[in-house]
C-alpha positions in Angstrom: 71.3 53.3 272.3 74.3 52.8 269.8 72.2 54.8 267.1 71.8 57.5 269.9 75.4 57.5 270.2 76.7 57.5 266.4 73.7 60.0 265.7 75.7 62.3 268.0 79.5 61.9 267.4 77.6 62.8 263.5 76.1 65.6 264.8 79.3 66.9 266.6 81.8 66.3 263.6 79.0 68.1 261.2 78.6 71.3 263.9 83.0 71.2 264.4 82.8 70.9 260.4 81.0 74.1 259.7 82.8 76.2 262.5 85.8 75.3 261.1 84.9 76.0 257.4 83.3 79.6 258.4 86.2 80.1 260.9 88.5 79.4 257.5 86.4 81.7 255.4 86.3 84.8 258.5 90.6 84.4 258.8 91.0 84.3 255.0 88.5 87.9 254.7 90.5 89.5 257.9 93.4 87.8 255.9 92.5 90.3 252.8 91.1 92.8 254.4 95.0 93.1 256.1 97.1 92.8 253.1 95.3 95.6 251.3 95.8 97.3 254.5 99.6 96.7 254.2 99.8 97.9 250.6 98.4 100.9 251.1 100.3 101.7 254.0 103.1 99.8 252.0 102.4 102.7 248.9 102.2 106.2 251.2 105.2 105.6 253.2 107.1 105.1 249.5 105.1 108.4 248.6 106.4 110.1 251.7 110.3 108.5 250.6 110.3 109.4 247.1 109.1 112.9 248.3 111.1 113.6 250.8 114.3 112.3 248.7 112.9 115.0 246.0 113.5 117.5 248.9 116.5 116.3 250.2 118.2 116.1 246.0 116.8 120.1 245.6 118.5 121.3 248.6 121.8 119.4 247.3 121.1 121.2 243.8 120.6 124.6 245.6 123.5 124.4 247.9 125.7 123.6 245.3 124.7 126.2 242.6 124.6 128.8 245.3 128.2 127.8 246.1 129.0 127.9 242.3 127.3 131.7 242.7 129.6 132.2 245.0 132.6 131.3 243.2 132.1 132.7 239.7 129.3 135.6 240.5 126.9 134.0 238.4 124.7 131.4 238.4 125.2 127.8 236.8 123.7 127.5 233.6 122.5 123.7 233.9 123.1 121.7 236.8 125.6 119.6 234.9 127.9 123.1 235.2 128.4 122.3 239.2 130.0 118.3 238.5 132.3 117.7 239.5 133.3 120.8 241.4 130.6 121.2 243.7 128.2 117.7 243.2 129.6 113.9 242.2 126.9 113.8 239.6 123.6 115.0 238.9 121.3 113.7 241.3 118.6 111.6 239.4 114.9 112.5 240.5 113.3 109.1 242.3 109.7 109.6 240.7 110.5 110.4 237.3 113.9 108.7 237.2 115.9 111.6 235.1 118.5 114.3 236.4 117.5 116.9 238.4 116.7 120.5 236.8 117.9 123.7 238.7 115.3 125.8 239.6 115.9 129.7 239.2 
């Protein structure tokens, strides 16, 4: 009987063992599976940023040489003509990291 008894409490530990091995190996492959998730989802929402900030910067660079237009009944000549009348500064683009260029 004792053998019967230690061959299970063996048997039990070996079973709880391997569950708890594969249940380590399935949480670290969900584990993965969800942080490439994240990135990805991490990467298009800075996408959408960066391109809606592109947007947003043109608009500022449109509204202000069309004000200059306005003023002197021409247009600016480079967007460096419209600081620091009608902008603070150039607005830097977020992808490429230089100053903005008007566009005709």
């Amino acid at each position: 009987m004792p053998t019967r008894s230690r061959g299970r409490k063996f048997c039990k530990m070996k079973h709880v063992g391997f569950r708890g091995a594969h249940s380590g190996l399935k949480y670290r492959i969900e584990e993965l599976i969800t942080a490439a998730e994240t990135k990805a989802a991490r990467d298009r929402t800075e996408q959408k940023w960066k391109a809606q900030q592109v947007r947003t910067r043109t608009l500022m660079l449109d509204f202000a040489a069309h004000a200059h237009e306005l003023d002197k009944s021409h247009r600016p000549a480079s967007a460096s003509d419209l600081v620091p009348t009608y902008l603070k500064s150039v607005p830097i683009d977020p992808v490429t990291g230089k100053e903005m260029k008007l566009t005709p």
